[in-house]
Structure formats: C-alpha cells, structure tokens
N, C-alpha and C positions, 0 to 999 in steps of 0.2 A: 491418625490411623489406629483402627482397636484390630487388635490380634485376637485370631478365633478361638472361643475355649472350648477344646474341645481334647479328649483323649487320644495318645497316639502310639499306636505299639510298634515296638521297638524290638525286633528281632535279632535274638545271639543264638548263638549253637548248641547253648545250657540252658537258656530260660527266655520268657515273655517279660520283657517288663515294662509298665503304664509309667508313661509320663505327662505329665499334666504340665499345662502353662503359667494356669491359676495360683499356680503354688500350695495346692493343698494338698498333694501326691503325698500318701502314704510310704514312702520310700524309704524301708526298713534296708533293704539290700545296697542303700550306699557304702562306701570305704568308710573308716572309721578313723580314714589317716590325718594327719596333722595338716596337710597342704589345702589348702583352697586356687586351683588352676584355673582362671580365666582364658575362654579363648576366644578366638574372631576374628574380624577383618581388620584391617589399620582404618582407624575410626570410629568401628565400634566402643572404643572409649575403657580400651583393658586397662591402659597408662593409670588413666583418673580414677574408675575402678575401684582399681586396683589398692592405689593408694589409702581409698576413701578406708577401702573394708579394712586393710594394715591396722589402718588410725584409730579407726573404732573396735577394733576387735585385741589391741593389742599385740599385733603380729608381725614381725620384718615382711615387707617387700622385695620380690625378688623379680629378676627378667632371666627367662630361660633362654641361654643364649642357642645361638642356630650353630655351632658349632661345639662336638660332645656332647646333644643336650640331655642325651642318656645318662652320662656318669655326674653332669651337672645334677639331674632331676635326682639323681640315687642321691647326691649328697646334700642337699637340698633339705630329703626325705627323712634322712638321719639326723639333722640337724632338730627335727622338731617341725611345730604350728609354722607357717608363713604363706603369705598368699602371694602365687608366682603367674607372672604374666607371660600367656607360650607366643611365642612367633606363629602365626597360621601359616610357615611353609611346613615347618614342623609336624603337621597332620597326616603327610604324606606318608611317612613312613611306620607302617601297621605296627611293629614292636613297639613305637615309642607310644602310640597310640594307647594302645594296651598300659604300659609304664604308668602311665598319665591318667588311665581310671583307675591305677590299681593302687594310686598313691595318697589319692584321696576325692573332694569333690570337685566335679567339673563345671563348672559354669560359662554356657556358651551365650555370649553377649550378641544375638540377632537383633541385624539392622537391615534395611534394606538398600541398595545400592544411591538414589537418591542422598538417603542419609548420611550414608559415609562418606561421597562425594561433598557433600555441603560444609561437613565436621573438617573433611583435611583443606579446602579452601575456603575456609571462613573468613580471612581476610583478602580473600580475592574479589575484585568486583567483577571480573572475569569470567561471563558465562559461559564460552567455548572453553575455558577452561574446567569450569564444574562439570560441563557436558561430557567432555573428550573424559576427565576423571569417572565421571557414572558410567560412561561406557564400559572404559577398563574393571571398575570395579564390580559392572552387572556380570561380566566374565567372571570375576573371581569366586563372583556368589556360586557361580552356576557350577564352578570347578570345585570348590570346597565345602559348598552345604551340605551335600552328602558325608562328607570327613568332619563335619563336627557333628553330627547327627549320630554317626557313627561312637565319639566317642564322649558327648555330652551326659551327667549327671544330671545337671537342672538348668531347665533355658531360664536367659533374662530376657524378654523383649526391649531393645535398644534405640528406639526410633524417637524416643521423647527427649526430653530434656538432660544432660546427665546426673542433675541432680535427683531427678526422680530413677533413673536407669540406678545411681547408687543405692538408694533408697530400698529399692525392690530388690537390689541382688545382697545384699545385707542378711533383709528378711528370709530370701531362700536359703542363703548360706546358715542363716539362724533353729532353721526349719528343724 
C-alpha cells in the first residue's frame, strides 16, 4: 500500500502548520527536547521502534506508564535524550497531550487496522481470529486517529515491514 504524498494542515489556536509525509517538511517549529515520543496503536510496532531508534541513536528506552504518566513524562524529560514508547490510551487526556509535544518530537507510527491485526497474531493461523482483532482495531483507528493527529510531530507510515518502518522513523527523527 503507497501512502499519499501530499500536504496537510494542521490547525492549533496559535499557528498553521504543514506537515508532510515524505519527510521533507521544513519543520523549524519542532521541540528542541531531548525525548523522541512514539505513538500508535498496539502493533504499530512502538516496542521495536522504539528500541531500534534507542540502539542507534545512543539513547535509553523508555515505556510511559498509563499510571502518573504526567510526572513519569516530567521526569523522564529532566533526565535528558531518551526515546519513550506512550500507551495510545494516554491520548485521551488533552494536558498530557500538550505534555507530550511540548517535550519533544512526536512520531506517530500509522498502520492500518489490517496491519495491526496481522502484527499482534502473527502466530495465529487463526483467521476469525485476525478478523474479530481488525474489527476491534478498525474501532480503535476510528476512536484515536483524530488524538494522534492531534498531537503528532512527524508521521511514520507503518504498514510495511518493520524493518523498513525503523528505517524511516530514524531518518525523520534525523531530520
């Protein structure tokens, strides 16, 4: 599946701002903070990620836990460089939202529901099982694409392989 390239504005209360897919966005107005924040669905692949970008970049991995993730993320943030994996329930809630672009960059890992379902049973031969999973998950898209959209810095598109998915969020994070 190729993802469209194309420009998409992004409306806040203070400013317009273009983000691109291609990764060639001029994005002067990122955080400048130490954290690298993946976000997504369970499968999008923040875990692996996550780790890949740690490994390469020289940085601790972290998991934002879903309980305190607010004084987790403040200390986290103080701590220095690390690239921390958020829970998608976590999106829910508008201050941490904010927390989370303000702490540095955001990289939201898009997959589509298909894909996430296939990644969490991968060892399943189980097709009423992948089914009944994309169902649930085409739900989650539907509930939470708007709340990473929301609080996204730079998309990865997530649907390929992960080792290409690392690959590419490397280079945005590089950007």
């Amino acid at each position: 599946m190729e993802f469209i390239q194309k420009k998409v504005q992004v409306e806040e209360p203070d400013k317009v701002r273009i983000i691109r897919q291609d990764g060639h966005a001029g994005e002067s107005g990122l955080p400048s903070g130490g954290l690298v924040l993946l976000i997504g669905l369970p499968g999008s692949g923040k875990s692996a990620v996550g780790q890949h970008l740690a490994r390469e970049l020289g940085l601790a991995f972290a998991q934002l836990p879903t309980q305190d993730a607010a004084e987790a993320l403040a200390e986290l943030a103080a701590r220095g460089a690390a690239v921390v994996e958020v829970p998608h329930t976590l999106l829910a809630d508008a201050p941490l939202r904010a927390a989370l672009q303000a702490s540095g960059r955001v990289l939201y890992l898009m997959a589509n529901a298909g894909t996430l379902a296939a990644r969490k049973a991968k060892d399943s031969g189980d097709t009423q099982e992948v089914q009944a999973l994309c169902e649930g998950l085409g739900r989650l898209v539907g509930s939470f694409e708007p709340l990473f959209m929301q609080t996204l810095h730079l998309l990865v598109p997530a649907d390929g392989p992960l080792d290409e998915v690392e690959a590419m969020a490397l280079e945005r994070v590089r950007l």
